[in-house]
VEXDOLO-612297 format. One record per residue: residue in one letter; x, y, z of N, C-alpha, C in turn. Coordinates in steps of 0.2 Angstrom, whole numbers, padded with zeros to 4 digits, always signed. Layout:
<recs>
aXYZXYZXYZ ...
</recs>
This chain:
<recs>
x+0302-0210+0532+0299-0206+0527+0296-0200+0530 x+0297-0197+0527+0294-0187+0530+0290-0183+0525 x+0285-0181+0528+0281-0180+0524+0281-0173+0523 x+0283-0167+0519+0284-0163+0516+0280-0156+0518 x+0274-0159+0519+0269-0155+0520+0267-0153+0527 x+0267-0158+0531+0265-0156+0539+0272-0155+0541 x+0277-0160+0539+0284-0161+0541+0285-0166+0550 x+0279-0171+0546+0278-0175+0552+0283-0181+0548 x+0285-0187+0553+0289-0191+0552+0285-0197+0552 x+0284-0204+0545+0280-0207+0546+0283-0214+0545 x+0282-0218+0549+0286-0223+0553+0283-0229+0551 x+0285-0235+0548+0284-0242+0546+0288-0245+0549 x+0289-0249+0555+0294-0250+0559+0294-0259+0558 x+0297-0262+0557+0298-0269+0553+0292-0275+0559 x+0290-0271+0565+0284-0276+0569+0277-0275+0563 x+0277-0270+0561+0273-0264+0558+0271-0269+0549 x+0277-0270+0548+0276-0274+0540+0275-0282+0540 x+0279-0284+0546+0274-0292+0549+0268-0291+0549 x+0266-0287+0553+0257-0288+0555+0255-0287+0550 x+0255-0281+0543+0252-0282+0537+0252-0286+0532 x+0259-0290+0534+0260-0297+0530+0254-0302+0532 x+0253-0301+0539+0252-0306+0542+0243-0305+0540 x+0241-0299+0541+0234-0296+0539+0232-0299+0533 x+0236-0296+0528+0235-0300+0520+0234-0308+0520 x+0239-0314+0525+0236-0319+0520+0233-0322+0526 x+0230-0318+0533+0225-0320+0535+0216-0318+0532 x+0218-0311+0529+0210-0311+0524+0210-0318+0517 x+0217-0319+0514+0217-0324+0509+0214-0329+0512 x+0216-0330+0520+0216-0337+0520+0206-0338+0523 x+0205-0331+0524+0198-0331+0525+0194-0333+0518 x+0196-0328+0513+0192-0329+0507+0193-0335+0504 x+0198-0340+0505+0196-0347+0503+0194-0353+0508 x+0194-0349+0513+0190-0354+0515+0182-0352+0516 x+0179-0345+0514+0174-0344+0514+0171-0348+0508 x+0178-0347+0502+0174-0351+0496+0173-0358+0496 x+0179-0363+0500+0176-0370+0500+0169-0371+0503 x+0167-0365+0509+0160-0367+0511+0153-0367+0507 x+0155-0361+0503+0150-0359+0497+0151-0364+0492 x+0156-0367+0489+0158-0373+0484+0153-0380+0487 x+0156-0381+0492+0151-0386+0496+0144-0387+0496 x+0142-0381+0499+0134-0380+0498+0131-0379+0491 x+0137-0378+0487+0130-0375+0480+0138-0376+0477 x+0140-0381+0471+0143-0382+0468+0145-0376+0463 x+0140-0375+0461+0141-0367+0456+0144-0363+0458 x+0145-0361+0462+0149-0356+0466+0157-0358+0464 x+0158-0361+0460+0165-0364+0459+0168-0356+0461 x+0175-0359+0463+0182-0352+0461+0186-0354+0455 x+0184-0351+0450+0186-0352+0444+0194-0348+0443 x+0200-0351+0441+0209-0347+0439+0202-0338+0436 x+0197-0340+0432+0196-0334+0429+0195-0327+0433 x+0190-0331+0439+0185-0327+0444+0192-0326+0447 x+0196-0327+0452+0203-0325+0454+0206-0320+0453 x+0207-0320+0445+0212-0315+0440+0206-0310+0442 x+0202-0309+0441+0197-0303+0440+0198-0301+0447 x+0197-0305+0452+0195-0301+0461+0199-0302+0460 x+0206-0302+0460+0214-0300+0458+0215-0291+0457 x+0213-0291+0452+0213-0285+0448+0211-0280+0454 x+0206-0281+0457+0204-0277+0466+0209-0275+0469 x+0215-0279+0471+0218-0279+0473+0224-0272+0473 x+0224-0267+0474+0226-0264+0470+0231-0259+0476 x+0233-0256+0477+0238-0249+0478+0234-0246+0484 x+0226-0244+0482+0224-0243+0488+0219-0245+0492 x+0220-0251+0492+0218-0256+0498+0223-0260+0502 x+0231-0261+0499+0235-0261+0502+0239-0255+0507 x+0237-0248+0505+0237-0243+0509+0232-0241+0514 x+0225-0247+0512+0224-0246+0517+0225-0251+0523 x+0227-0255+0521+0231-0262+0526+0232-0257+0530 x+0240-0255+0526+0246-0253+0531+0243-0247+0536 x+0238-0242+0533+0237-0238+0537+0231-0241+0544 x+0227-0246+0543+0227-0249+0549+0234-0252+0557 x+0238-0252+0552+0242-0252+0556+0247-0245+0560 x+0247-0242+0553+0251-0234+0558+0247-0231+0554 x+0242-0226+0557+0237-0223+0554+0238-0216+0550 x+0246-0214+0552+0250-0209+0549+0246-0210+0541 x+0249-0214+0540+0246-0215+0532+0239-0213+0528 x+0235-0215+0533+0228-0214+0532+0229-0204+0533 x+0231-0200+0539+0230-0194+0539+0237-0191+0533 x+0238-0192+0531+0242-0189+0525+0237-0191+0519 x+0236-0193+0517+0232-0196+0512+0224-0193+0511 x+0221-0186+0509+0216-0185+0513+0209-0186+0510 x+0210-0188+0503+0206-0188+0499+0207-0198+0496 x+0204-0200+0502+0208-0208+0502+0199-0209+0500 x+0198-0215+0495+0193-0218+0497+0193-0225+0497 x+0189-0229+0503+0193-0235+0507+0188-0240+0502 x+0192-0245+0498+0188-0250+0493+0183-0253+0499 x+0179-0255+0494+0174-0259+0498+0176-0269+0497 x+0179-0269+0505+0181-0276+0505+0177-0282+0506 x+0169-0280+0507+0164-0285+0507+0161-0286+0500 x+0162-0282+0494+0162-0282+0490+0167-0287+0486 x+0174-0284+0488+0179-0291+0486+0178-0296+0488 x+0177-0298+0496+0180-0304+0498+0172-0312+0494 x+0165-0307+0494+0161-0309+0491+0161-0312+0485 x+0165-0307+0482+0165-0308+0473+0171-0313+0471 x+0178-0314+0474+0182-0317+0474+0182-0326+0478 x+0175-0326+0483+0174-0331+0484+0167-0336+0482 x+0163-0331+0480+0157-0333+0475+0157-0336+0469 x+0164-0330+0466+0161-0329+0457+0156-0323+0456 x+0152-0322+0460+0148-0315+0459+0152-0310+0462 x+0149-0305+0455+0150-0296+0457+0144-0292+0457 x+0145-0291+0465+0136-0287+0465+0136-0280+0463 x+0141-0276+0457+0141-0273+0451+0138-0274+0446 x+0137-0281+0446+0136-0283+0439+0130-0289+0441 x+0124-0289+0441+0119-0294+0441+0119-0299+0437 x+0122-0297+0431+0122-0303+0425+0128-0310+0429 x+0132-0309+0433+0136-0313+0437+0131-0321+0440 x+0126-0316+0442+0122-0321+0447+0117-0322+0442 x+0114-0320+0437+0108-0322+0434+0109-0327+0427 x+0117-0325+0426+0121-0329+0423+0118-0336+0423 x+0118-0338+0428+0119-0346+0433+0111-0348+0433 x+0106-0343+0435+0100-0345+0436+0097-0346+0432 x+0097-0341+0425+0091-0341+0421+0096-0345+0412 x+0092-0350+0410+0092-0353+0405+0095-0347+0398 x+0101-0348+0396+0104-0344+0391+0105-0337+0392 x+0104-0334+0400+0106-0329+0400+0115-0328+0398 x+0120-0331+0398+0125-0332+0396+0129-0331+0388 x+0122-0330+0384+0123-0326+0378+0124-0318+0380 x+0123-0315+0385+0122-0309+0387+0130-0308+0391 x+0132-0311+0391+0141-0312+0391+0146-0306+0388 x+0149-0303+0390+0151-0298+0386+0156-0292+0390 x+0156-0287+0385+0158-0281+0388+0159-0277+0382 x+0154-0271+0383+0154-0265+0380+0158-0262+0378 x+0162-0262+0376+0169-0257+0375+0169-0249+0371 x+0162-0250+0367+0161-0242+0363+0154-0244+0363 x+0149-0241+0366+0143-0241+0365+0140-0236+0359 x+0138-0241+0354+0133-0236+0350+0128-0233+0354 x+0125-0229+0349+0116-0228+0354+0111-0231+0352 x+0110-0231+0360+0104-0236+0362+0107-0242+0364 x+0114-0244+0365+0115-0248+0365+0119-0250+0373 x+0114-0258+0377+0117-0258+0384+0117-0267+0384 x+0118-0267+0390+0118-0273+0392+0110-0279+0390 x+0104-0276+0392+0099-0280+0390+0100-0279+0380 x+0099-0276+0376+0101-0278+0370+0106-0280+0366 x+0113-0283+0369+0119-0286+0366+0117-0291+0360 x+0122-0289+0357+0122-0296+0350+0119-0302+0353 x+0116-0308+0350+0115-0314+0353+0118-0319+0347 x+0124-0324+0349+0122-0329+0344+0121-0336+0347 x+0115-0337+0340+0112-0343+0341+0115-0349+0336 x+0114-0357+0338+0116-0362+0336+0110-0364+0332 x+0110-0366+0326+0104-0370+0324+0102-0376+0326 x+0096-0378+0326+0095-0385+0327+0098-0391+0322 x+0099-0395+0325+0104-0403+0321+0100-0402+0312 x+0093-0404+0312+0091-0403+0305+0092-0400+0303 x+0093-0390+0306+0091-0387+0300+0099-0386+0296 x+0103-0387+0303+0112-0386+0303+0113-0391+0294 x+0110-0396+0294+0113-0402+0289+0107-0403+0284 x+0103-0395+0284+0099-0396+0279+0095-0400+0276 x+0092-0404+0281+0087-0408+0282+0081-0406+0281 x+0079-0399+0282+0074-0396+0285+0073-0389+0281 x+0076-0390+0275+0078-0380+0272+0070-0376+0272 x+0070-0372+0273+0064-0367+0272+0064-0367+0264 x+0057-0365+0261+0055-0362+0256+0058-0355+0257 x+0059-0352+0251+0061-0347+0249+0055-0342+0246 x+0055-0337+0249+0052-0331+0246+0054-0323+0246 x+0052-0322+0242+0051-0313+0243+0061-0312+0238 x+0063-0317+0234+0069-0318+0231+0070-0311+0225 x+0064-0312+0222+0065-0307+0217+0067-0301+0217 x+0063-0296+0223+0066-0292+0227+0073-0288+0229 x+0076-0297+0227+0085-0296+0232+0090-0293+0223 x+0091-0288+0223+0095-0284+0219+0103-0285+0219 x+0106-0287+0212+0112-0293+0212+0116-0284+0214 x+0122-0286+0216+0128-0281+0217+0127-0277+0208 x+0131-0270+0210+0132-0267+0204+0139-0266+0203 x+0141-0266+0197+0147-0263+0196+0149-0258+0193 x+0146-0251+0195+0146-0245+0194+0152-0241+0195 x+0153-0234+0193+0159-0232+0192+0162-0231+0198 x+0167-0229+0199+0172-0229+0207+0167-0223+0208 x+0167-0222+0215+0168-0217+0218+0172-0214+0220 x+0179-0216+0221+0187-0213+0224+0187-0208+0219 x+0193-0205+0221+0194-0198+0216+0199-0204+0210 x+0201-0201+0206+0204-0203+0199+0210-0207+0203 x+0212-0210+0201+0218-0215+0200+0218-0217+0207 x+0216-0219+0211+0213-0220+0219+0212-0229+0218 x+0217-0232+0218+0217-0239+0216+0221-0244+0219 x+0217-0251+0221+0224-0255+0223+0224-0259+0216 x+0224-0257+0211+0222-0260+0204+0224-0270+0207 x+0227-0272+0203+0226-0279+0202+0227-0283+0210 x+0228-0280+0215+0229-0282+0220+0222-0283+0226 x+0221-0289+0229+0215-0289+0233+0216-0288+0240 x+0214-0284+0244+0218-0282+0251+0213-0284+0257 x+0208-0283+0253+0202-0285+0260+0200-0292+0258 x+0197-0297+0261+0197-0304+0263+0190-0304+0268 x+0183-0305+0263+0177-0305+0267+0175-0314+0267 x+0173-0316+0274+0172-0322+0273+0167-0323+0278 x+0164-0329+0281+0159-0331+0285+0160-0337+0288 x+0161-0336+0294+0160-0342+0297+0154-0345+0300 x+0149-0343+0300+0143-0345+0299+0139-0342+0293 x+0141-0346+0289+0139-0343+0280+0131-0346+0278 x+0128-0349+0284+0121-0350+0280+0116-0347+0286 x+0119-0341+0290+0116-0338+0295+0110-0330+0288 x+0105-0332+0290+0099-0331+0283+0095-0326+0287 x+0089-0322+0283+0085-0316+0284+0078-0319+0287 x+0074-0319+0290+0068-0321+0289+0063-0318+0283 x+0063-0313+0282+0058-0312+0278+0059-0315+0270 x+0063-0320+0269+0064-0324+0265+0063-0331+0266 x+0062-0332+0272+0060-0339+0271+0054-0340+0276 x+0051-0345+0269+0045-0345+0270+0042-0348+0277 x+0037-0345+0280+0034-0351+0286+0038-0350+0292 x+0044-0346+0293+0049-0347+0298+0048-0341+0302 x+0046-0342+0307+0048-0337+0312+0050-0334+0318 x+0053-0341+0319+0058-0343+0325+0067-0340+0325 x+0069-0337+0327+0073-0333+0323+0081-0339+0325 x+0079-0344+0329+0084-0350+0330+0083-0355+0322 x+0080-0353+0318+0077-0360+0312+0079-0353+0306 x+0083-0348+0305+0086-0343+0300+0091-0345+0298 x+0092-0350+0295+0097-0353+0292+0095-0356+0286 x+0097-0354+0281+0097-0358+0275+0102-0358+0269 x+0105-0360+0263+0111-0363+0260+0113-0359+0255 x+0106-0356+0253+0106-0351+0247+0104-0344+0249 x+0100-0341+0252+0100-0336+0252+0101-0335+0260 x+0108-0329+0260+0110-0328+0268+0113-0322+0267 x+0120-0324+0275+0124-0318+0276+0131-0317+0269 x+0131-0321+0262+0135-0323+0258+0132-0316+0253 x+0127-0316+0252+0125-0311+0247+0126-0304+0251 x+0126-0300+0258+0127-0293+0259+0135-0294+0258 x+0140-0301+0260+0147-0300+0258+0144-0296+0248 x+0143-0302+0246+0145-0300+0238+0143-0292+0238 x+0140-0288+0241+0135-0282+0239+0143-0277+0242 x+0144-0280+0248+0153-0276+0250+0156-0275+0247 x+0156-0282+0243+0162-0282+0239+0163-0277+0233 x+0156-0279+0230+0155-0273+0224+0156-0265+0225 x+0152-0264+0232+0152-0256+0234+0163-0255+0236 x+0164-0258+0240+0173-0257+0240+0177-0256+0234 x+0175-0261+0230+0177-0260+0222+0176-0255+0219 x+0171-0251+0219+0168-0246+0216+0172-0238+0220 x+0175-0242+0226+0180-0237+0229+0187-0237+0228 x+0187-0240+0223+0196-0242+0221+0197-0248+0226 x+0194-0251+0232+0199-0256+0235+0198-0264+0232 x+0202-0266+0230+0201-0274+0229+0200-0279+0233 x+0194-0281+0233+0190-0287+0237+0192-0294+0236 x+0192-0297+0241+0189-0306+0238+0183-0309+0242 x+0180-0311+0239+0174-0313+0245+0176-0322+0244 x+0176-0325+0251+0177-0333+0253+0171-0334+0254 x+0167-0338+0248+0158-0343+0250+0159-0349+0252 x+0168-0350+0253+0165-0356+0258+0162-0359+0261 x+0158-0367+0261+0152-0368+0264+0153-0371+0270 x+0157-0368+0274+0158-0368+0280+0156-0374+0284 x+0146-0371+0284+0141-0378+0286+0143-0383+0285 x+0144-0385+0277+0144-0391+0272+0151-0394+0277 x+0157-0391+0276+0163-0394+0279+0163-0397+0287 x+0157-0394+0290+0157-0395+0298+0155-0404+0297 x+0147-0403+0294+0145-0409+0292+0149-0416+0287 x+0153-0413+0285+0157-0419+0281+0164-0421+0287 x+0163-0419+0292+0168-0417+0296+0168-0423+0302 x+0158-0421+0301+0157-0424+0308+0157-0421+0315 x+0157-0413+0313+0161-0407+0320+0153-0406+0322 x+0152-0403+0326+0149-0399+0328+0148-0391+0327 x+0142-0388+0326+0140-0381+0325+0147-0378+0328 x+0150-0378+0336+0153-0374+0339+0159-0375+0338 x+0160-0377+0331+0167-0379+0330+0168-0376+0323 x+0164-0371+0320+0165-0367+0316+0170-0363+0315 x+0171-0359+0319+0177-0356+0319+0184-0360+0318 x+0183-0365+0321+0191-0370+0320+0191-0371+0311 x+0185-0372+0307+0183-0374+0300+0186-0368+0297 x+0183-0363+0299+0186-0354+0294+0192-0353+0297 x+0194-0355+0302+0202-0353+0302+0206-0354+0296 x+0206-0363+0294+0211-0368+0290+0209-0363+0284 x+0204-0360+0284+0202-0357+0277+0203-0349+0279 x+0204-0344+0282+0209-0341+0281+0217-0339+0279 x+0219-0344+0286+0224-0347+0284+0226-0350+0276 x+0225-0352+0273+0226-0352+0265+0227-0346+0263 x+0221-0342+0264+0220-0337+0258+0225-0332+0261 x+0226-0329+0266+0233-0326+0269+0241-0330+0265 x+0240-0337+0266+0246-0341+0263+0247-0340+0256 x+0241-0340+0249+0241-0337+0244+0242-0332+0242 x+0240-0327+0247+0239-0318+0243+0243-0315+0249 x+0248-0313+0249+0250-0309+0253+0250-0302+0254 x+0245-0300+0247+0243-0293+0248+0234-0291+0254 x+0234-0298+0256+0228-0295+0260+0231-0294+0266 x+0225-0289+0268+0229-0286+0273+0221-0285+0279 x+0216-0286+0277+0209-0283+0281+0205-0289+0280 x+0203-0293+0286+0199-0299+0286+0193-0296+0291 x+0188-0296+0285+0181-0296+0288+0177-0303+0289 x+0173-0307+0294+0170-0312+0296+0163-0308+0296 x+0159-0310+0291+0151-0307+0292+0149-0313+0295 x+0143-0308+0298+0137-0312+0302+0132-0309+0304 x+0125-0313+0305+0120-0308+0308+0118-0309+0314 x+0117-0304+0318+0113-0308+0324+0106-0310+0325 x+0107-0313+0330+0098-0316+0331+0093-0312+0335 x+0095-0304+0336+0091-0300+0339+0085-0299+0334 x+0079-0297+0338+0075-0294+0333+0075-0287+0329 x+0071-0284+0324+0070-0279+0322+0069-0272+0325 x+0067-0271+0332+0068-0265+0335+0075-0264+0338 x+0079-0270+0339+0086-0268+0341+0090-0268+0336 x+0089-0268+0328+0093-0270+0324+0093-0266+0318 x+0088-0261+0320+0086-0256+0314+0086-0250+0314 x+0089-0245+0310+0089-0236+0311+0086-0233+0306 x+0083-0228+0307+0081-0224+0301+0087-0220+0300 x+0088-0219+0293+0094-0212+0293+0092-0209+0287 x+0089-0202+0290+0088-0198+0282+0082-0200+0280 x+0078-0203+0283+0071-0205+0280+0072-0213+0278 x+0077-0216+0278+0079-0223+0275+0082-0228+0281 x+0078-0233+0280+0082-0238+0286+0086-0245+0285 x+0091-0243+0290+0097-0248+0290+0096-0252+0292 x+0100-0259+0292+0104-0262+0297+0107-0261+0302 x+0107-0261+0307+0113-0259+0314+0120-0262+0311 x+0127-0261+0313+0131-0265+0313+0134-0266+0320 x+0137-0272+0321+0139-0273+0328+0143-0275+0328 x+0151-0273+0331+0154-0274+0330+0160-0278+0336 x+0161-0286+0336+0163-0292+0340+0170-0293+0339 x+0173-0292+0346+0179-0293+0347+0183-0300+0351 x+0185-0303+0351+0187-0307+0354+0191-0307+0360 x+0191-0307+0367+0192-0304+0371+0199-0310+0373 x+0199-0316+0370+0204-0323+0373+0209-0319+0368 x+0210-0318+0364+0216-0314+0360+0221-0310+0364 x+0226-0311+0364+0229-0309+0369+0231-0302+0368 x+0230-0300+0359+0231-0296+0356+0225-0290+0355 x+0220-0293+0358+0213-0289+0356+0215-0283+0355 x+0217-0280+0360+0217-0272+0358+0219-0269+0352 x+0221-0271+0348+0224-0271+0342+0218-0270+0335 x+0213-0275+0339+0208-0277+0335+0204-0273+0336 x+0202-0269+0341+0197-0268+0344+0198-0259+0342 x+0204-0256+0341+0208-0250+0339+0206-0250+0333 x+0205-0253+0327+0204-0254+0320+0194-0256+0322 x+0192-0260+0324+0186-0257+0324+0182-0249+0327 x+0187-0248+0332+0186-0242+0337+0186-0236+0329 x+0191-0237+0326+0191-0232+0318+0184-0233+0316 x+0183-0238+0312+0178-0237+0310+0172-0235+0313 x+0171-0237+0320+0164-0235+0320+0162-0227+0323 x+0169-0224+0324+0168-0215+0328+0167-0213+0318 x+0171-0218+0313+0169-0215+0306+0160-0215+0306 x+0158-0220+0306+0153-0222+0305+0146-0217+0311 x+0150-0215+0318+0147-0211+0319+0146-0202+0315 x+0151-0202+0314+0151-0196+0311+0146-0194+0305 x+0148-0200+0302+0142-0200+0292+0135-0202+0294 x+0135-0208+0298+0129-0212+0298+0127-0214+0305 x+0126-0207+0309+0125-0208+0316+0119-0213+0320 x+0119-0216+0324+0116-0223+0326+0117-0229+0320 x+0120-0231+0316+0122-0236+0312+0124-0240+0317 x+0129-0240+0321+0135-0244+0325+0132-0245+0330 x+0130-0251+0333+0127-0253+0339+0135-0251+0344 x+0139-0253+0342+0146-0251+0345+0150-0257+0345 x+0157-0257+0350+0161-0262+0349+0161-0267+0357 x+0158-0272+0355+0159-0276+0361+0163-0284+0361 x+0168-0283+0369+0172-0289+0368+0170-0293+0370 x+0171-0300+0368+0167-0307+0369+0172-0310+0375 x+0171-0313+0381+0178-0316+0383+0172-0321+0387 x+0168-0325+0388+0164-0329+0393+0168-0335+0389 x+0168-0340+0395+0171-0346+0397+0165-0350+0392 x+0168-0356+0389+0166-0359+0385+0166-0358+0378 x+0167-0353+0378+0165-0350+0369+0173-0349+0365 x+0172-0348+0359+0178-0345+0354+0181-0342+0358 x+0179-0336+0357+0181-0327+0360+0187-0325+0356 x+0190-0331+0349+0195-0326+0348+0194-0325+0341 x+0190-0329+0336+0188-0327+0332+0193-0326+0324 x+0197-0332+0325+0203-0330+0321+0205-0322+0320 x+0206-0319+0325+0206-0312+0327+0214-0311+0328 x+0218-0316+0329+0222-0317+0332+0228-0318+0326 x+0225-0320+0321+0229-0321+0315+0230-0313+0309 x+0228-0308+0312+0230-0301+0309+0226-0297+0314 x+0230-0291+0315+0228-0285+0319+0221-0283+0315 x+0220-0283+0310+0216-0280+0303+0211-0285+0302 x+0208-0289+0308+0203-0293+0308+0197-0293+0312 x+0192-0292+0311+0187-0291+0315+0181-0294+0313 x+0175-0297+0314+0170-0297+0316+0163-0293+0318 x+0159-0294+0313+0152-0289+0309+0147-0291+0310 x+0141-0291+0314+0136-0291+0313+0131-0289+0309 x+0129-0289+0305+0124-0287+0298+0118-0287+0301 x+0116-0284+0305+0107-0285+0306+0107-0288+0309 x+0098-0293+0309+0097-0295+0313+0092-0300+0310 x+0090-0304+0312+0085-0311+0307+0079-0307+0305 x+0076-0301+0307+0071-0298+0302+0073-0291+0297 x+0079-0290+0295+0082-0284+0289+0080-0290+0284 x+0080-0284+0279+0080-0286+0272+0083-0282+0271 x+0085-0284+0263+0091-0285+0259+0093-0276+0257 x+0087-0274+0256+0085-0265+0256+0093-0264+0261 x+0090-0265+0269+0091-0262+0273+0101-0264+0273 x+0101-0270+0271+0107-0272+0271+0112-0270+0268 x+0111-0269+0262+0114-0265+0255+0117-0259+0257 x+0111-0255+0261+0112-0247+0262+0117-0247+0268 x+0119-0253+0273+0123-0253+0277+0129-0255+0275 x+0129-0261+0271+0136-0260+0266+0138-0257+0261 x+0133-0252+0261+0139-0244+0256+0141-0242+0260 x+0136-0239+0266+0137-0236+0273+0145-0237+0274 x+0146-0245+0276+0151-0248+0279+0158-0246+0274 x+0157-0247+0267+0161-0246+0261+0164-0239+0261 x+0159-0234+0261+0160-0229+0263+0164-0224+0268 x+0165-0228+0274+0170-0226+0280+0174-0231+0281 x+0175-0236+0275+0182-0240+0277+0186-0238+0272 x+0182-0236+0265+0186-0231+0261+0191-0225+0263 x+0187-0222+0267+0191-0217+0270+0195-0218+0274 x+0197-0224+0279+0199-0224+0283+0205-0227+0281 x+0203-0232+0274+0210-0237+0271+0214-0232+0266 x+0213-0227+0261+0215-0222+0259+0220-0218+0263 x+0217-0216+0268+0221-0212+0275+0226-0216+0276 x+0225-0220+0277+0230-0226+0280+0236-0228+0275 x+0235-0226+0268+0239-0229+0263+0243-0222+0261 x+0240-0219+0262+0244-0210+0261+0248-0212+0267 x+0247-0212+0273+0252-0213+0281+0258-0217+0276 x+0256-0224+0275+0262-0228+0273+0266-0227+0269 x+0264-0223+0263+0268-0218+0256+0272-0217+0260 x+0269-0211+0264+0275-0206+0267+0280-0209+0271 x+0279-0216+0277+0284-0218+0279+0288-0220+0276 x+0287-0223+0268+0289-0227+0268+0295-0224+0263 x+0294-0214+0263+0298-0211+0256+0305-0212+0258 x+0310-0212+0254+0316-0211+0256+0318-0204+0258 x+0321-0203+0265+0323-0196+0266+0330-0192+0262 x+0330-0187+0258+0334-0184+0256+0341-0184+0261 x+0347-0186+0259+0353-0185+0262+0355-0177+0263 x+0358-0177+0266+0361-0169+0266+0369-0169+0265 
</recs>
């Protein structure tokens, strides 16, 4: 090979690619045997196929140049602007499990539920980082099977959906047709300031007034946009319990009930999953305009092989959502930690995503304002969208 530039001649001579063969799966054979040592002393330290794939990804074009250039350092002087990976940082994080980039790797392991904090940021709202992420919580066995319902307060308050006149321009309609598909798989995740004596934000769950009512208020504000809604109250909870499943097997329950409603209606085409989180009220609230929202926050499922796809249709709405109603959008984070969903029937349409509605202390005020908010830039975004498809869809004039 000759290098253009100096017009020097740079030589890999076949002794030259053994010894960086031989370099390569001697550092392998170091990093697992560093990890059986670390496995043995502290079993946690597993080496997970996941932790692999990840310290894999290191592996990349310029740590292999720099192998080679250990061996004929031509490569290294033609290269000048080389910067050399840090390989105590791979061999560490590839045989630990830990990435000393990321503390949450190690603290993971130490501190009790630190691993709702699991994730990755992929569009930051503002204000929005690593210590504040979505959290979601399991209710306790009682409250899950309604043994234990809170009293009800501050009910009269809560304002039914209106059916007021569209907002779209004139004839802006999918008339008989329903194309968005709002539903809940966690359908009795509830407000605190509504039930009574509760202030534990793990005991917000109750049967009747929940995350079921800001769907209906959606549904009403989209309609009021020309787009045709359907809201699914199926009780989710109820099906776990006659099932005998477990809280964590929720999402298995709202699948088989998607799935139908896809099998009956083939004009849907946009599947929203509400939910609230379990953060508190200063991570979960904006003023805009002298009036305050609900944050929205928007969860991707990271095990989808297709997430991107998903996460491209959330990424729309929330630069909308930035532009009308800035700080609304906590932003878009994918979920992918070991043990969990992470795919969230996400995986059953491009046009499916997951919504965080606030947080266990919004009320209904603040909730409402955030699904117009939200009815308002999906309006826009689904009109756009349906002009795009007209026009593909014209027949072009012959000549």
């Amino acid at each position: 090979m000759r290098d253009k530039s100096t017009g020097t001649f740079i030589l890999l001579k076949g002794t030259s690619v053994l010894k960086v063969a031989a370099s390569l799966l001697l550092f392998m054979a170091f990093i697992f045997s560093i990890s059986g040592i670390l496995t043995s002393l502290k079993p946690q330290y597993r080496l997970s196929s996941s932790s692999v794939n990840q310290a894999a990804t290191n592996i990349n074009g310029e740590l292999l140049y720099q192998l080679m250039g250990w061996e004929n350092h031509q490569f290294l002087t033609v290269k000048h602007n080389f910067e050399v990976p840090t390989l105590t940082n791979l061999v560490f994080k590839l045989s630990s499990n830990i990435n000393l980039d990321d503390p949450r790797s190690l603290l993971g392991r130490e501190l009790p539920g630190f691993f709702q904090f699991d994730g990755k940021i992929l569009v930051a709202g503002e204000g929005t980082n690593y210590t504040n992420m979505p959290i979601e919580s399991s209710p306790p066995v009682e409250i899950m099977k309604a043994e234990q319902e809170a009293a009800l307060q501050n009910v009269d308050s809560i304002e039914e959906p209106s059916n007021g006149n569209s907002s779209s321009p004139p004839g802006q309609t999918t008339g008989n047709r329903k194309v968005v598909y709002l539903y809940f798989t966690h359908n009795r995740e509830s407000y605190l300031p509504y039930l009574k004596g509760v202030t534990d934000s793990d005991n917000a769950y109750h049967s009747q007034i929940n995350v079921t009512k800001v769907g209906e208020h959606l549904k009403s504000s989209l309609e009021n946009r020309g787009i045709g809604t359907f809201v699914d109250k199926t009780d989710i909870n109820a099906n776990l319990n006659k099932k005998g499943w477990k809280f964590w097997r929720s999402y298995d329950e709202s699948r088989t009930v998607v799935q139908a409603a896809m099998a009956s209606n083939r004009d849907l085409h946009y599947f929203i999953d509400i939910h609230r989180d379990s953060q508190r009220k200063d991570k979960t609230t904006v003023s805009i305009n002298g009036k305050s929202y609900a944050k929205l926050a928007f969860i991707i499922g990271g095990k989808n092989p297709n997430y991107e796809k998903n996460a491209k249709f959330a990424t729309e709405l929330h630069n909308l959502l930035e532009k009308k109603y800035k700080g609304l959008s906590r932003g878009i984070i994918i979920k992918n930690e070991p043990g969990s969903n992470s795919i969230y029937n996400q995986n059953l349409s491009d046009n499916a995503i997951l919504i965080e509605f606030g947080g266990v202390d919004n009320n209904f005020d603040e909730l409402n304002r955030s699904a117009d908010a939200l009815a308002d830039v999906f309006s826009e975004y689904f009109w756009q969208a349906e002009k795009v498809n007209q026009h593909s869809n014209q027949p072009t004039d012959k000549q």
